[in-house]
C-alpha positions as CSV (number, residue, x, y, z in Angstrom):
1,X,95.3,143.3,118.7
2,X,91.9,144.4,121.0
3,X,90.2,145.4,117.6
4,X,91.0,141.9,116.0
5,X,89.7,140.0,119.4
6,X,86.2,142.1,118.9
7,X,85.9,140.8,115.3
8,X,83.3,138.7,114.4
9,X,84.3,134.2,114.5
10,X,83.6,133.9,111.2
11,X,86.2,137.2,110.0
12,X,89.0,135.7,112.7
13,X,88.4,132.0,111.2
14,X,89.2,133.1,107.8
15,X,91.9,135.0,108.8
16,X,94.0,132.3,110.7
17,X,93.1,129.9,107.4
18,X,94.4,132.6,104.9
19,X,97.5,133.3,107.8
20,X,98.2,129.1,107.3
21,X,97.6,129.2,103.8
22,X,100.1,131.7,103.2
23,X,102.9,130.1,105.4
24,X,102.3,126.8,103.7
25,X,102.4,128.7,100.2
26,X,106.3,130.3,101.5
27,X,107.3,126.9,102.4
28,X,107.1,125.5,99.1
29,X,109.0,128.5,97.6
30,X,112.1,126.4,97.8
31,X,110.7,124.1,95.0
32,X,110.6,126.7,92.1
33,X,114.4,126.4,92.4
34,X,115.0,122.7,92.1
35,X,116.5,121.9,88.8
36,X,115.2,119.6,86.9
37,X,118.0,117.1,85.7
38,X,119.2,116.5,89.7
39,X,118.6,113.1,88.9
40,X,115.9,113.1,92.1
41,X,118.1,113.3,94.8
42,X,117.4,117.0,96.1
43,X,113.1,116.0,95.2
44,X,114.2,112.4,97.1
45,X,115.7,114.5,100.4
46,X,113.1,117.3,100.3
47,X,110.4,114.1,100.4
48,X,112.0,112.1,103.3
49,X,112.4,115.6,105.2
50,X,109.0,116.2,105.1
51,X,108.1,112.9,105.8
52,X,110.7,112.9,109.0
53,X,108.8,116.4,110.0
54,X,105.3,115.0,109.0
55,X,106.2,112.3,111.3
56,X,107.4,114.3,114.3
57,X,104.3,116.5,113.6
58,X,102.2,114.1,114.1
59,X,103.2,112.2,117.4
60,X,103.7,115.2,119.0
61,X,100.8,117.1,118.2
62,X,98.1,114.2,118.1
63,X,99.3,110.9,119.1
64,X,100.7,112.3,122.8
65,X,97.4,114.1,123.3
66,X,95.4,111.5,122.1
67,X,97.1,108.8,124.3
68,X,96.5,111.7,127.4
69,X,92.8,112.3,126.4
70,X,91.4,109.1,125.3
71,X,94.1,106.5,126.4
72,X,96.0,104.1,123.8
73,X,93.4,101.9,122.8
74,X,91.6,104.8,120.4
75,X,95.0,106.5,119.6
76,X,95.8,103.0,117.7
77,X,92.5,102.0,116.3
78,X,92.3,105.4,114.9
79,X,96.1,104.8,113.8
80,X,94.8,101.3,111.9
81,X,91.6,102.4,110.7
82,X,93.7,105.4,108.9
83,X,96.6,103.0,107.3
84,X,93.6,101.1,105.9
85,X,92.4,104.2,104.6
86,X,95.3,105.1,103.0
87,X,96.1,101.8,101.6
88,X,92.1,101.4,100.2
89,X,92.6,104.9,98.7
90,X,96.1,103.7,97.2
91,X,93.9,100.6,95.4
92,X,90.9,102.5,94.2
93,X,92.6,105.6,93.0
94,X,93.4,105.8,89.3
95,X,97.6,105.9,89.3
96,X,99.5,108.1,86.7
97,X,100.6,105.2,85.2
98,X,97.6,104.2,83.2
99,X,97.2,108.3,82.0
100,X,100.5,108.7,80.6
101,X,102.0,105.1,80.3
102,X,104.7,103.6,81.7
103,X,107.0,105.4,80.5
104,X,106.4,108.4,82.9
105,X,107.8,108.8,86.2
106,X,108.0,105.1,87.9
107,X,105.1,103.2,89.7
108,X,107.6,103.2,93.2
109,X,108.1,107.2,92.9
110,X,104.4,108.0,91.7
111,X,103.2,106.0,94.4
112,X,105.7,107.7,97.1
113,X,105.0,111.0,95.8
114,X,100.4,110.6,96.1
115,X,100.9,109.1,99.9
116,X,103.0,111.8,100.5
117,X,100.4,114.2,98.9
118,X,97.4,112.3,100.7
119,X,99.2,112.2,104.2
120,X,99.9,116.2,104.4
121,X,96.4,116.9,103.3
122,X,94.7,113.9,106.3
123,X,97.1,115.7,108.0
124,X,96.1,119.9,107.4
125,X,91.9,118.7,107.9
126,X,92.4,118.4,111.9
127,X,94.9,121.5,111.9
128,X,92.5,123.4,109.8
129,X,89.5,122.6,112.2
130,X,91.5,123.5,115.0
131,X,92.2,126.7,113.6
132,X,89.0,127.8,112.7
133,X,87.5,126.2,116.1
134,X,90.2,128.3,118.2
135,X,89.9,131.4,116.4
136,X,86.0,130.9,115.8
137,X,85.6,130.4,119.9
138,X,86.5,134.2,120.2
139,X,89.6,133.5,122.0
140,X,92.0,135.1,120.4
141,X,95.1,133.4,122.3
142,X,94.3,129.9,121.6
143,X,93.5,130.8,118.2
144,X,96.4,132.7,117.6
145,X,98.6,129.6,119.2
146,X,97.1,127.1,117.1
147,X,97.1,129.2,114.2
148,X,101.2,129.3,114.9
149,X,101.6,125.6,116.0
């Protein structure tokens, strides 16, 4: 552990991204094994368990700290100016839909499945810059805790 504290930011930064990367990678294992004709229920669970834990994720690890930091006031305009986001980007991105036609999969679950997409990756840009911050900083602790959180 003393030789990977003496490394150089840069070397520890990459390391705690390719360290997240990996466990996100393992945590999507479980999809290679979905069947196809489930009708949607297992993809429909899997999505609202993510969401729940997305969720959870995110008021504990931002909207508590925020509200401890900065106070409530920035913690919900930031909360409001990010739901307008989301909903601009949900408007001015191309949908599936007009690619492959209505036929494909439906506008509801097409829809559900890009803001699920679009919230995890809002969601990884802060826990990537707090990685690479923490493990960049040359403490290898709080780099190594974030890294984990």
């Amino acid at each position: 552990m003393q030789q990977i504290s003496g490394g150089s930011p840069l070397l520890l930064a990459t390391l705690g991204g390719l360290f997240t990367s990996i466990l996100n990678m393992l945590g999507a294992i479980p999809i290679l094994f979905l069947r196809r004709g489930s009708g949607g229920r297992i993809s429909d669970l899997g999505l609202g368990f993510a969401a729940g834990v997305m969720l959870a994720a995110s008021f504990t690890s931002l909207i508590l700290p925020g509200i401890e930091l900065g106070g409530i006031l920035p913690v919900l305009a930031g909360m409001v100016v990010g739901a307008i986001l989301v909903s601009l980007m949900d408007r001015l991105i191309p949908h599936m839909h007009a690619l492959i036609g209505v036929e494909g999969l439906s506008t509801r679950r097409l829809k559900a499945i890009w803001l699920f997409i679009l919230a995890i990756t809002i969601h990884n840009v802060p826990e990537g810059l707090a990685v690479g911050v923490g493990l960049g900083s040359g403490n290898l602790a709080a780099g190594t805790a974030l890294m984990i959180a």
